[in-house]
Residue frames as a rotation matrix with the C-alpha (Angstrom) as fourth column:
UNK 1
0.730 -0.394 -0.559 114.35
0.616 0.025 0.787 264.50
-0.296 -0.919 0.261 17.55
UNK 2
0.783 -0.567 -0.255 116.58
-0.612 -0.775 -0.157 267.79
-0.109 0.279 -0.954 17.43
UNK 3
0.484 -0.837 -0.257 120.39
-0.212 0.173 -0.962 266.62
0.849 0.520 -0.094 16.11
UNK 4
-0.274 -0.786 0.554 121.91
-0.657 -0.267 -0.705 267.94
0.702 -0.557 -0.443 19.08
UNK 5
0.212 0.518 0.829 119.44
-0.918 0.396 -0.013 265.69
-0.334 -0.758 0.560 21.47
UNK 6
0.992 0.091 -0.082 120.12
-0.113 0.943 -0.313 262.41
0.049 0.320 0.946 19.17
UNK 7
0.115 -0.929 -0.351 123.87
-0.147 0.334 -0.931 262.71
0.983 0.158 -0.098 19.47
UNK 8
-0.242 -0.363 0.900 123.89
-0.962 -0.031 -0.271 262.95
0.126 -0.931 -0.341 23.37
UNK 9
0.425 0.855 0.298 121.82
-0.887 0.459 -0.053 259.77
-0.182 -0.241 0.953 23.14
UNK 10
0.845 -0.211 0.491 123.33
0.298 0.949 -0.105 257.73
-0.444 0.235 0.865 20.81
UNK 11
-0.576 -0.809 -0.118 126.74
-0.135 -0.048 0.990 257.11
-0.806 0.586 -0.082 19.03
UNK 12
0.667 0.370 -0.646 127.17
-0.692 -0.014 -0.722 257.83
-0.276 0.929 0.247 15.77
UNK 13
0.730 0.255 0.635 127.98
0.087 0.886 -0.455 255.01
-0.678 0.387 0.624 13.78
UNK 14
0.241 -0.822 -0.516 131.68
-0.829 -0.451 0.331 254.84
-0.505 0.348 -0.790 11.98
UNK 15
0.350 -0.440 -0.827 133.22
-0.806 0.309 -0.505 252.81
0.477 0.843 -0.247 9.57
UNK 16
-0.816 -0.573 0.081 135.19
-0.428 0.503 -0.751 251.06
0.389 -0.647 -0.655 12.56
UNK 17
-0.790 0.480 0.381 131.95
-0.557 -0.304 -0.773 250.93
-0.255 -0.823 0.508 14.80
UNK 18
0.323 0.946 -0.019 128.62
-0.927 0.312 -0.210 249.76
-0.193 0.086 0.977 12.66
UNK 19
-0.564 -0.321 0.760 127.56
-0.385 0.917 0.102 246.45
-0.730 -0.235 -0.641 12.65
UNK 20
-0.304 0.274 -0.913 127.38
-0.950 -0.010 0.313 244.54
0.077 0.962 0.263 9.27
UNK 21
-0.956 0.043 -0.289 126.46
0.139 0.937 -0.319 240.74
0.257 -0.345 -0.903 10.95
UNK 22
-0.107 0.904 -0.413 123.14
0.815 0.318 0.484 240.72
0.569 -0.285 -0.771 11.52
UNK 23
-0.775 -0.629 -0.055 122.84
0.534 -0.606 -0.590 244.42
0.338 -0.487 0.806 12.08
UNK 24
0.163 0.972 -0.168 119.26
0.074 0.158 0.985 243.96
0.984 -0.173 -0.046 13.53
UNK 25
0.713 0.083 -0.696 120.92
0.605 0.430 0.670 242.99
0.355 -0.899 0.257 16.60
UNK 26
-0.481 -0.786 0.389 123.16
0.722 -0.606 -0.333 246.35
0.498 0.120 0.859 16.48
UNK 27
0.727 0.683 0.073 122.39
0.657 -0.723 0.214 249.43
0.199 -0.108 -0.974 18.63
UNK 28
-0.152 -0.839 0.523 124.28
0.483 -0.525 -0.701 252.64
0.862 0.146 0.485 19.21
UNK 29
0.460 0.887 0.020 122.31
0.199 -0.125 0.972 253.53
0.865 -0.443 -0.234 22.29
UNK 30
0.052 -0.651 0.758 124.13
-0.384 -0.713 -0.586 255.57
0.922 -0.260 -0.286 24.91
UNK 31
0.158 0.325 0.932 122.12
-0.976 0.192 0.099 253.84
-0.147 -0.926 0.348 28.03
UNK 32
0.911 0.392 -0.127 122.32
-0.370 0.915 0.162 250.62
0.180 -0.101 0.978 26.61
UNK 33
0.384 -0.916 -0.116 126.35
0.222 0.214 -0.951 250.27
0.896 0.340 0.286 25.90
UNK 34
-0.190 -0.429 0.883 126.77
-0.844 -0.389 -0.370 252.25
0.502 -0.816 -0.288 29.32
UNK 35
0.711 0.496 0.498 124.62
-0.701 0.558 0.445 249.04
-0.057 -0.665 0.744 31.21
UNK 36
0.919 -0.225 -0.324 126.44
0.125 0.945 -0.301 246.80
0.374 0.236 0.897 29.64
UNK 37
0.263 -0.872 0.413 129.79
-0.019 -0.433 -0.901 248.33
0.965 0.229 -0.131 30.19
UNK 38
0.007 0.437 0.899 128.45
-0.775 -0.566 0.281 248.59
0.632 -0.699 0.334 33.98
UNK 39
0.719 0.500 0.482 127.77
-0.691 0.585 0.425 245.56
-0.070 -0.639 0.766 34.64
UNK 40
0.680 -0.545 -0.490 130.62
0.198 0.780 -0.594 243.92
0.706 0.307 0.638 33.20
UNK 41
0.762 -0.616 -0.200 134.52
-0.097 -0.413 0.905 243.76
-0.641 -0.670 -0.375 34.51
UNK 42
-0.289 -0.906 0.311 136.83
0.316 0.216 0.924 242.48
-0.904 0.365 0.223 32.33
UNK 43
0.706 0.468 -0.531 137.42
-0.404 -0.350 -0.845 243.57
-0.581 0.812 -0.058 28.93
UNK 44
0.314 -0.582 0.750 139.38
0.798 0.590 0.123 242.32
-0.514 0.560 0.650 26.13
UNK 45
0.589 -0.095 -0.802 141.88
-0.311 -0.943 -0.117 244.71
-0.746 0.318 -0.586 24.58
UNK 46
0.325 -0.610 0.722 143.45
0.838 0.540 0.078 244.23
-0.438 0.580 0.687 21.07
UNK 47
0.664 -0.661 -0.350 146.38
-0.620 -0.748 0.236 245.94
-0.418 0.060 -0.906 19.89
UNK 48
0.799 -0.594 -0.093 149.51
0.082 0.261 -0.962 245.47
0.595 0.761 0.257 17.09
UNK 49
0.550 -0.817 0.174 152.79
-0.567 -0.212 0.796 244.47
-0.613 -0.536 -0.580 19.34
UNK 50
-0.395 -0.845 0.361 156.10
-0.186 0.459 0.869 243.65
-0.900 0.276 -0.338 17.42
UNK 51
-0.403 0.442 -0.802 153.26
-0.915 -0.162 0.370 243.22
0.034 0.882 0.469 14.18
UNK 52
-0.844 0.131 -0.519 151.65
0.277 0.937 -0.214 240.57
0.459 -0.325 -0.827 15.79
UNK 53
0.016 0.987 0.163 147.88
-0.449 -0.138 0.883 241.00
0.893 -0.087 0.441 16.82
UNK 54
-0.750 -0.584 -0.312 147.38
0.044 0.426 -0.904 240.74
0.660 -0.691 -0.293 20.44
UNK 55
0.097 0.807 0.582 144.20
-0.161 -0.564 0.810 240.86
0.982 -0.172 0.075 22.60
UNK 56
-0.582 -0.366 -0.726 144.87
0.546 0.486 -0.683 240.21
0.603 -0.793 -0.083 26.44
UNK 57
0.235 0.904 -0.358 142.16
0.679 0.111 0.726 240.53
0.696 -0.413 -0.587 29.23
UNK 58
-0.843 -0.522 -0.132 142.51
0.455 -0.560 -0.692 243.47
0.287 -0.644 0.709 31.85
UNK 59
0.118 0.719 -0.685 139.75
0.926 -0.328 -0.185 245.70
-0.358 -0.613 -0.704 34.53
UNK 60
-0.904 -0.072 0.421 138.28
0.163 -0.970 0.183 249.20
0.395 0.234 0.889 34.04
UNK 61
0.010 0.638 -0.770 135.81
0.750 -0.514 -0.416 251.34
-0.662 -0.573 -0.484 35.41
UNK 62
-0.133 0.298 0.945 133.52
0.571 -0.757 0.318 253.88
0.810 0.582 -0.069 33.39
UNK 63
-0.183 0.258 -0.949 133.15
0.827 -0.482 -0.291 256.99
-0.532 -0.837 -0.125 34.65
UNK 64
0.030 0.200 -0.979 130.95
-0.313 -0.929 -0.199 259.25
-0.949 0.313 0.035 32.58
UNK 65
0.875 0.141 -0.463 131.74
-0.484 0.232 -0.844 259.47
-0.012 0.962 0.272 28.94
UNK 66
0.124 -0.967 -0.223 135.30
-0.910 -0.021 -0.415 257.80
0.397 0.255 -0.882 29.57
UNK 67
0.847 0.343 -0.405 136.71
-0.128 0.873 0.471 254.76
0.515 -0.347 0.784 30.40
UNK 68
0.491 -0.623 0.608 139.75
-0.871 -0.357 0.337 254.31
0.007 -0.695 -0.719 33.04
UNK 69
0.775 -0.431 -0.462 142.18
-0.025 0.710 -0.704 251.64
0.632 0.557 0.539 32.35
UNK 70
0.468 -0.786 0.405 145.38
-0.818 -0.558 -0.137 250.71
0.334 -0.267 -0.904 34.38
UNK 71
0.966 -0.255 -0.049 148.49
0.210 0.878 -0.429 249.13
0.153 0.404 0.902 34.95
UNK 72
0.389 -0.891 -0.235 152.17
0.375 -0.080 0.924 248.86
-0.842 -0.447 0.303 35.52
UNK 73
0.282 -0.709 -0.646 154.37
-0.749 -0.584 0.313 251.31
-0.599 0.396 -0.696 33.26
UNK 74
-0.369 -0.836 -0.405 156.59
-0.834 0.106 0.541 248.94
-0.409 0.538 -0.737 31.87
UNK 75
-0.098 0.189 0.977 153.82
0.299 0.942 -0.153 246.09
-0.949 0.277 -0.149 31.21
UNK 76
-0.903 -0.127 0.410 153.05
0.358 0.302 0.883 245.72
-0.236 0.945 -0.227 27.21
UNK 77
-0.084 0.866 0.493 149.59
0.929 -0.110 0.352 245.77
0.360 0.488 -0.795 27.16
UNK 78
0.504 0.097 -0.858 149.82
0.589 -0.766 0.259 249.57
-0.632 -0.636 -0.443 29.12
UNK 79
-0.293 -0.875 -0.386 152.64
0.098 -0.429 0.898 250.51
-0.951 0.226 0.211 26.62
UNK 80
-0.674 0.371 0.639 150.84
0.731 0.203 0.652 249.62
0.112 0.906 -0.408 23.71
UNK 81
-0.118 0.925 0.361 147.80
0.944 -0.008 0.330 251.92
0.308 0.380 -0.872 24.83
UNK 82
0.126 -0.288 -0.949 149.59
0.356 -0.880 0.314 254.80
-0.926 -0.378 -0.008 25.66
UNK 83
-0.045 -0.822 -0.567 150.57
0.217 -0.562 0.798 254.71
-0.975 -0.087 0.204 22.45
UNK 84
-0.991 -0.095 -0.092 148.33
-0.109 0.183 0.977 253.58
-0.076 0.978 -0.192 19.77
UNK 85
-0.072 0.996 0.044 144.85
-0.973 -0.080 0.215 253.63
0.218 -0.027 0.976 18.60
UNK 86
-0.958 -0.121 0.262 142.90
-0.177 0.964 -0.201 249.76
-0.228 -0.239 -0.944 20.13
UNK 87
-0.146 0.930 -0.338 139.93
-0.515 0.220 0.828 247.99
0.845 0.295 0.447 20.45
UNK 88
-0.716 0.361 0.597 138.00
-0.562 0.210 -0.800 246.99
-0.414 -0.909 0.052 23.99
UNK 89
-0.363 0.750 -0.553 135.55
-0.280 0.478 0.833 244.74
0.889 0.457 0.037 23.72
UNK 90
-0.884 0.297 0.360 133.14
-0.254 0.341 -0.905 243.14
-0.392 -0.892 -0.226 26.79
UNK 91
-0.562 0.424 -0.710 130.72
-0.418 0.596 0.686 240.44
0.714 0.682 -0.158 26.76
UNK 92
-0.614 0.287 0.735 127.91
-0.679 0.283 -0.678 238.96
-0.403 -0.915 0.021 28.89
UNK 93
-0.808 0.290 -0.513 126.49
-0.030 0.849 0.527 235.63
0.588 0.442 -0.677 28.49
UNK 94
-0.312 0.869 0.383 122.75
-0.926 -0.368 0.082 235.58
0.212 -0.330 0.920 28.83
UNK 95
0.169 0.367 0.915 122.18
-0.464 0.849 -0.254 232.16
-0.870 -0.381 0.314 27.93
UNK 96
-0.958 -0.216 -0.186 122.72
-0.265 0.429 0.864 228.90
-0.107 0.877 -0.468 25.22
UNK 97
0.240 0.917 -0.319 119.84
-0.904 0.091 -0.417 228.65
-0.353 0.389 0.851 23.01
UNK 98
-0.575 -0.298 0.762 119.23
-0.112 0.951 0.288 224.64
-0.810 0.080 -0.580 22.11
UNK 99
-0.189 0.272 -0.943 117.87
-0.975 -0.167 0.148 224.39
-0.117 0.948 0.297 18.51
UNK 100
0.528 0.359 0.770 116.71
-0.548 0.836 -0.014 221.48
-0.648 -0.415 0.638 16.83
UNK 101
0.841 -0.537 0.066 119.43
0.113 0.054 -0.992 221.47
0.529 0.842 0.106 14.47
UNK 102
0.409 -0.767 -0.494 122.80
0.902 0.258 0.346 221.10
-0.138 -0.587 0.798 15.14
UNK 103
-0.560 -0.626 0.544 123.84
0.751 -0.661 0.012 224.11
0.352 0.415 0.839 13.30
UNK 104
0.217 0.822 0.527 120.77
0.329 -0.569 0.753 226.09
0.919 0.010 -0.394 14.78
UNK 105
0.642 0.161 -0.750 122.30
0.748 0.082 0.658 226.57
0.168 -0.983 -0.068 18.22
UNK 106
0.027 -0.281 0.959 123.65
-0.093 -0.956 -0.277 230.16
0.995 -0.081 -0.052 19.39
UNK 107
-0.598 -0.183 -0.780 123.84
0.797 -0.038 -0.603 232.02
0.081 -0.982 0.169 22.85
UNK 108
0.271 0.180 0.945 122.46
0.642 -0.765 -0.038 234.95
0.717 0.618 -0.323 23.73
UNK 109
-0.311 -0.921 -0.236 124.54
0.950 -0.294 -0.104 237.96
0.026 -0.257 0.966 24.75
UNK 110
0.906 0.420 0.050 125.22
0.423 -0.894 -0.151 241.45
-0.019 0.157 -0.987 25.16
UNK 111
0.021 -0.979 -0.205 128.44
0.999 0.010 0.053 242.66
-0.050 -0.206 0.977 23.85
UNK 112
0.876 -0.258 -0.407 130.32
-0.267 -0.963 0.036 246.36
-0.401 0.077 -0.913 23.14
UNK 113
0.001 -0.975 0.223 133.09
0.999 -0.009 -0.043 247.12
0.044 0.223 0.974 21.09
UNK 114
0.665 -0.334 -0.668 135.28
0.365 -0.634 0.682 250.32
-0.651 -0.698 -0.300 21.64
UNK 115
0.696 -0.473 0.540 137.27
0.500 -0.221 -0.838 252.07
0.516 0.853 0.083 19.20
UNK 116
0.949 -0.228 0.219 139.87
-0.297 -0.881 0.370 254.84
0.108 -0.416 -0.903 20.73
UNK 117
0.116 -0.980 0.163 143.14
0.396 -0.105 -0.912 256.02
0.911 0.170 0.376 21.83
UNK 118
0.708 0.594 -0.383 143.89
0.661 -0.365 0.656 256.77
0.250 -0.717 -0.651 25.30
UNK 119
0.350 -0.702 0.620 145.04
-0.125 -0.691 -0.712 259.23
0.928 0.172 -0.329 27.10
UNK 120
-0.274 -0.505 -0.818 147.63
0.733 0.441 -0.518 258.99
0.622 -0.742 0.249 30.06
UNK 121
0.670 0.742 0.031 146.33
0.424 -0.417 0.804 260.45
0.610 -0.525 -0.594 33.26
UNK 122
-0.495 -0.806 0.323 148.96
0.144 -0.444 -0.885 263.03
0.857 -0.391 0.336 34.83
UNK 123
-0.371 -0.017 0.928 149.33
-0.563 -0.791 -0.240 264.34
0.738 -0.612 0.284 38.74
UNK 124
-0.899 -0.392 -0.195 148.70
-0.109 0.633 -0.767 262.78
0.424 -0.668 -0.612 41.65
UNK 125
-0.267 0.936 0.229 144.90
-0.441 0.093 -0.892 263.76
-0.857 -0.340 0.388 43.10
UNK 126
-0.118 0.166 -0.979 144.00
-0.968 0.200 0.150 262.68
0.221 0.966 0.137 39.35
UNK 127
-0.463 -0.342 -0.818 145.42
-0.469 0.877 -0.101 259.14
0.752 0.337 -0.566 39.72
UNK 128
-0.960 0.195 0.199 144.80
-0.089 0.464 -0.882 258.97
-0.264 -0.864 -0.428 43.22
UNK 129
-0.322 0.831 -0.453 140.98
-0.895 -0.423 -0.140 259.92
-0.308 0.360 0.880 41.79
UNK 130
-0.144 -0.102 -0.984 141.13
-0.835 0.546 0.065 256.92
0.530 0.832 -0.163 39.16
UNK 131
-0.709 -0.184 -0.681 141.96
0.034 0.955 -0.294 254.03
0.704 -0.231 -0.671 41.74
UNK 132
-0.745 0.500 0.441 139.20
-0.646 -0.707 -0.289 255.29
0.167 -0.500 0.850 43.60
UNK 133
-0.068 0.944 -0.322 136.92
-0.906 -0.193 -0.376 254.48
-0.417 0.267 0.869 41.20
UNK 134
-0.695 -0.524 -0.492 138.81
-0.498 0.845 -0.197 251.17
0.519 0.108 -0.848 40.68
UNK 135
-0.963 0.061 -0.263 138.02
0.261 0.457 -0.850 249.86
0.069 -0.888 -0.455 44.18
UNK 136
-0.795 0.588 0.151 134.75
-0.374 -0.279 -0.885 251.25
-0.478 -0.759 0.441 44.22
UNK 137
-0.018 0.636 -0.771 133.58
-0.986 0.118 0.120 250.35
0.167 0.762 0.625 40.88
UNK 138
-0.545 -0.437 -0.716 134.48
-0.251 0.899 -0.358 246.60
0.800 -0.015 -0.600 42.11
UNK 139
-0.139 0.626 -0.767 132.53
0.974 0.227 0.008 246.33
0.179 -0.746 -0.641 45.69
UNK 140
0.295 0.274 0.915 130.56
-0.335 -0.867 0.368 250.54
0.895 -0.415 -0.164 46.53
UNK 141
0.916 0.348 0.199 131.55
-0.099 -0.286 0.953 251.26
0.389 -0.893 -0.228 49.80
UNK 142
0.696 -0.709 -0.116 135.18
0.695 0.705 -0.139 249.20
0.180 0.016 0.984 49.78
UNK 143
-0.043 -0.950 0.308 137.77
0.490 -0.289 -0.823 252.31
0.871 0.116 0.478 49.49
UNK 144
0.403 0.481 0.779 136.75
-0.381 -0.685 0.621 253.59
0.832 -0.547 -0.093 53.13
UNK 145
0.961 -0.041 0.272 137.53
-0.176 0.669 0.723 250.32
-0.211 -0.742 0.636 54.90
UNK 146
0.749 -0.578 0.323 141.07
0.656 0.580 -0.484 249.78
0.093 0.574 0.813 53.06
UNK 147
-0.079 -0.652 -0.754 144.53
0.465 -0.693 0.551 251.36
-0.882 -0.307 0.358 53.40
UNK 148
0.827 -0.026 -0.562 144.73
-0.384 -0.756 -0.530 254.39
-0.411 0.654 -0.635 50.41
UNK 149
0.529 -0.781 0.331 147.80
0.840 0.428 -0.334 253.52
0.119 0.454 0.883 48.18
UNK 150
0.382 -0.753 -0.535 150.90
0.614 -0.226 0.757 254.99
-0.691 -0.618 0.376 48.85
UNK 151
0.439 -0.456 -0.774 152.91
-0.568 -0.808 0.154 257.40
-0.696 0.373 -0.614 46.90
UNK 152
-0.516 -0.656 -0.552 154.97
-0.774 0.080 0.628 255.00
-0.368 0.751 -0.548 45.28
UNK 153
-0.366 0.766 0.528 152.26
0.342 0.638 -0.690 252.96
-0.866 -0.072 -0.495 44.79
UNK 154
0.434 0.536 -0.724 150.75
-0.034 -0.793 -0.608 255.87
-0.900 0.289 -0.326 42.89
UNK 155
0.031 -0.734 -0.678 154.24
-0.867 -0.357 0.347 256.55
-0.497 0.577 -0.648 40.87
UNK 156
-0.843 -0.530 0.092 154.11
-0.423 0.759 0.494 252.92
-0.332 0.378 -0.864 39.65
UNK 157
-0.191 0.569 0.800 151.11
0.657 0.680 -0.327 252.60
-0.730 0.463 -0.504 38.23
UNK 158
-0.977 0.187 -0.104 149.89
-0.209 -0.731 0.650 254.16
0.045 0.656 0.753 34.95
UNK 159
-0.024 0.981 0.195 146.11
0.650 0.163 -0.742 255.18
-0.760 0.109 -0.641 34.35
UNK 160
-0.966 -0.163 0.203 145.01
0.245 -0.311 0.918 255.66
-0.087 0.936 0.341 31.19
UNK 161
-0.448 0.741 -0.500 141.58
-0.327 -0.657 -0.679 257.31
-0.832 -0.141 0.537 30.03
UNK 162
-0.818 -0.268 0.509 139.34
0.246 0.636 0.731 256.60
-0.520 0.723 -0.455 27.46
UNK 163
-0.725 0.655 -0.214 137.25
-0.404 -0.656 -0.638 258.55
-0.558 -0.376 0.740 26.06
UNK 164
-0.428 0.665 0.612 133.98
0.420 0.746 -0.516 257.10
-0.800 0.036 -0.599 24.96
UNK 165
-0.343 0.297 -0.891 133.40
-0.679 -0.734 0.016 258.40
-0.650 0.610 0.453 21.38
UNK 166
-0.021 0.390 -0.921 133.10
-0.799 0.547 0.250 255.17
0.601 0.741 0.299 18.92
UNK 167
-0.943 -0.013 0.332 131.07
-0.212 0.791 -0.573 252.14
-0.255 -0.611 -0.749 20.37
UNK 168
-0.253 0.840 -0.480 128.61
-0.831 0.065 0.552 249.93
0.495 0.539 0.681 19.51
UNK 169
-0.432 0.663 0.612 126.30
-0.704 0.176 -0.688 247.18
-0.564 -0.728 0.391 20.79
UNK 170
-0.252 0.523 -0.814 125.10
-0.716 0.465 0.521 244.04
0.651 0.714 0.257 19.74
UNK 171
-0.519 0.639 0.568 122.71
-0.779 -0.080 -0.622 242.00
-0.352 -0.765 0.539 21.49
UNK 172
-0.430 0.702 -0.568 120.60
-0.326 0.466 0.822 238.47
0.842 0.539 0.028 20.68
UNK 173
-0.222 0.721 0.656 117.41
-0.681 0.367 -0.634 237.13
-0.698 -0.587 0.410 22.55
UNK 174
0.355 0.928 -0.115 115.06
-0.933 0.345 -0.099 234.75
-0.052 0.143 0.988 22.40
UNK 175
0.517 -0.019 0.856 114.87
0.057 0.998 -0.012 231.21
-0.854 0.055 0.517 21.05
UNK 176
-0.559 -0.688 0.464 116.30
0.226 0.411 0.883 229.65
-0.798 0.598 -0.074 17.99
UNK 177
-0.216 -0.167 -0.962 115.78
-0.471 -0.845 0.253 230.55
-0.855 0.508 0.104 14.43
UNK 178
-0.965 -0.062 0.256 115.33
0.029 0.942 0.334 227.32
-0.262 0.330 -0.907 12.86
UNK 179
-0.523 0.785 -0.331 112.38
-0.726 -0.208 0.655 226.68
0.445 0.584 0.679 10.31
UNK 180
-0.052 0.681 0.730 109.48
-0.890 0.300 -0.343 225.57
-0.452 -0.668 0.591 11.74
UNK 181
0.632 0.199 -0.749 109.65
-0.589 0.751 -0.297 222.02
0.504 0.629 0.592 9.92
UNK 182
-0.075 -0.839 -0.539 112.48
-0.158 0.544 -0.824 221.14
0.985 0.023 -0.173 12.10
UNK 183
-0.676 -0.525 0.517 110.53
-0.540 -0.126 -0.833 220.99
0.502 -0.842 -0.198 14.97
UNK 184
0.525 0.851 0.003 109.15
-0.793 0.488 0.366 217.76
0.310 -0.195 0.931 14.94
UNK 185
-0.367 -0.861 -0.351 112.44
-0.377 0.483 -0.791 216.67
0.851 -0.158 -0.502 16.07
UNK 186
0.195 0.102 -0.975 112.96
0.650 0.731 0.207 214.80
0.735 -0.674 0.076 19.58
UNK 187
-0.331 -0.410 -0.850 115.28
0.927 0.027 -0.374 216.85
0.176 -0.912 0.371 21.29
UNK 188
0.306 0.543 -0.782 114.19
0.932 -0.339 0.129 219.33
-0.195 -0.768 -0.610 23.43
UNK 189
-0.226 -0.696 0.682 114.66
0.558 -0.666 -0.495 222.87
0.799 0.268 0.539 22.12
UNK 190
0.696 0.617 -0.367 114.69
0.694 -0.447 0.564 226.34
0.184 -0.648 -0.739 24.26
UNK 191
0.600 -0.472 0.646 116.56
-0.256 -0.878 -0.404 228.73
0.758 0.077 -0.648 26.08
UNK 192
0.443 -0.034 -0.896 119.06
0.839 0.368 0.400 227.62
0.316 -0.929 0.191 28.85
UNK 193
0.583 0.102 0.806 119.95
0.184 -0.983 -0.009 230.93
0.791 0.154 -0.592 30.87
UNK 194
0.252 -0.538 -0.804 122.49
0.680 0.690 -0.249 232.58
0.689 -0.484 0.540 32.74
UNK 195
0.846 0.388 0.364 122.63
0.041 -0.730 0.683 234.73
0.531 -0.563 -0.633 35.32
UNK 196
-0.043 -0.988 0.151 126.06
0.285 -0.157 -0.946 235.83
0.958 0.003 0.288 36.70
UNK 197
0.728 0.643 0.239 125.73
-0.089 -0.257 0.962 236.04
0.680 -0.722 -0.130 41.18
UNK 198
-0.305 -0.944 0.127 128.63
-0.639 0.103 -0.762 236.13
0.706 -0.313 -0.635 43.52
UNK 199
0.341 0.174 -0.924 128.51
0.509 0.793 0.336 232.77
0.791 -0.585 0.182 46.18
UNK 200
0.906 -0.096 -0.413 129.69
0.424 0.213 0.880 232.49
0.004 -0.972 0.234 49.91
UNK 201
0.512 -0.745 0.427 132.30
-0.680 -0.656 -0.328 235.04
0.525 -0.122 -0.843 50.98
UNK 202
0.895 -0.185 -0.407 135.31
0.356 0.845 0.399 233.13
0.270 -0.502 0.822 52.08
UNK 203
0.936 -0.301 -0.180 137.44
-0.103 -0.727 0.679 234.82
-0.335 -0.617 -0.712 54.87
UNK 204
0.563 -0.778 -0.279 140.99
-0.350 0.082 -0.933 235.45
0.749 0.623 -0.226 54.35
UNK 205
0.381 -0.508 -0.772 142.98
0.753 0.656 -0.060 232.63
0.537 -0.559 0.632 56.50
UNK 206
-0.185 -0.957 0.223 145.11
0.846 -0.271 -0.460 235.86
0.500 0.103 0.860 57.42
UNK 207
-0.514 -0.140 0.846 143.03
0.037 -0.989 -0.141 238.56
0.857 -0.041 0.514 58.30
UNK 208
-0.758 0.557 0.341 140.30
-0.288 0.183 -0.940 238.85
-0.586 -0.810 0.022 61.58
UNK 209
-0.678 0.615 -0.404 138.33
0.161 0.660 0.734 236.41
0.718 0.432 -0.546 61.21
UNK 210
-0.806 0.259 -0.533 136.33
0.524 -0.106 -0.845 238.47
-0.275 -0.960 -0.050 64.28
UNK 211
-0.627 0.296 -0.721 135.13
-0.275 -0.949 -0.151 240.73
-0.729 0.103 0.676 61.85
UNK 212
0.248 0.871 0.425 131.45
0.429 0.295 -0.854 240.04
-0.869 0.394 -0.300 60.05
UNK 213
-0.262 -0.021 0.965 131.02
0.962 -0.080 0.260 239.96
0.072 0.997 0.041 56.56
UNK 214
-0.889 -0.157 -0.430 130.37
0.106 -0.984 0.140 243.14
-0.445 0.079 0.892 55.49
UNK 215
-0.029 0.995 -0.091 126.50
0.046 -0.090 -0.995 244.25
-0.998 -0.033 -0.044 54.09
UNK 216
0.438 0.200 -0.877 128.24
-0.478 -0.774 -0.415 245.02
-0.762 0.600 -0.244 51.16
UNK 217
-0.772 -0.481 -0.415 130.33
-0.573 0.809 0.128 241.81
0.274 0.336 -0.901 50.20
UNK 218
-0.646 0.624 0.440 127.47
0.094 0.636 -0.766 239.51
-0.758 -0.453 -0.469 52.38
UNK 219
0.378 0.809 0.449 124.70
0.476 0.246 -0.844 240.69
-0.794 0.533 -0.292 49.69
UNK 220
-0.602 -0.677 -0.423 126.95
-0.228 -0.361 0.904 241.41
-0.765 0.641 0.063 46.40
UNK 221
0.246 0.706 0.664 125.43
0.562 0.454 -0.691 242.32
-0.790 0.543 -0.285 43.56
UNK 222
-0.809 -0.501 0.307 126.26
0.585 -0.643 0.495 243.70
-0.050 0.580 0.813 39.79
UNK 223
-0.379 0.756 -0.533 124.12
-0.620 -0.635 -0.460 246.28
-0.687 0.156 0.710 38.07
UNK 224
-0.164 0.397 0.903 121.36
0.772 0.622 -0.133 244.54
-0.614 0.675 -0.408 35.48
């Protein structure tokens, strides 16, 4: 595969980035880190405040090679990533694997970690751009039906970028791992699985309650 055709594919692998844990279950895979990234919402960001390690949960939306972040100005975890290199991280729980050993039991997942430094998104069609893709990356169809934020709306929020250069993947299936001697046990081994699905929309007490669910909230779904 030509050089130039394996970097568009995959990340290259950094000091920060490869995975030394069981780095079978490691991939650098451009489509795979995007799915995951996709399908999640929340990420975990860690970052050095006061010299104190800090990781605190917050929403984003990929778009392309970048990721979009945001937040009040004056909160910490915004200040911190304006201004210093972090780490992003995002998990999905597939399922808990049931070993016949106590120590034999795991989950299996799909995670990403992030390396980078963002940058702060200037100008108004920009930002306005950004929360867009907020609101849309959250329910497709949603920023049509909704008022637009306001100017000072706009001025009070910060959006940060991110560009997607170091990231990696790691990933377990199957069943448990446990030598085959230990499974003349009793309990019951396998895979118990999970599947992440949004329930019954429940109206807001406040708004018209005249107005049907939407097609798009009524049959909500993430990407797999």
């Amino acid at each position: 595969m030509p050089a130039r055709l394996l970097s568009m594919s995959q990340f290259t692998p950094t000091e920060r980035t490869k995975v030394r844990r069981k780095p079978d279950r490691g991939s650098y895979d451009r489509e795979l880190i995007y799915k995951i990234l996709d399908q999640a919402f929340v990420c975990h960001a860690a970052f050095i405040a006061d010299g104190m390690p800090v990781v605190v949960p917050t929403n984003y939306v990929r778009v392309g090679d970048q990721l979009f972040l945001h937040g009040s100005p004056a909160s910490r975890l915004m200040k911190a990533l304006s201004s210093a290199p972090f780490c992003l991280s995002v998990t999905l729980l597939d399922g808990i694997v049931l070993a016949p050993t106590a120590m034999g039991h795991s989950v299996n997942y799909r995670s990403v970690v992030v390396m980078g430094k963002a940058e702060i998104v200037e100008g108004h069609a920009a930002k306005l751009a950004a929360m867009r893709d907020f609101v849309e990356y959250v329910v497709r169809g949603r920023w049509e039906t909704v008022r637009p934020p306001t100017e000072q709306e706009i001025k009070a929020t910060m959006v940060l970028a991110v560009p997607l250069v170091e990231a990696s993947a790691k990933v377990r299936t199957g069943f448990a791992v446990d030598h085959e001697s230990e499974y003349d046990r009793a309990a019951w081994t396998g895979v118990l699985p999970f599947q992440w699905a949004a329930q019954e929309p429940v109206g807001d007490p406040r708004g018209n309650l005249k107005i049907p669910v939407p097609e798009n909230i009524a049959r909500y779904s993430r990407p797999q």
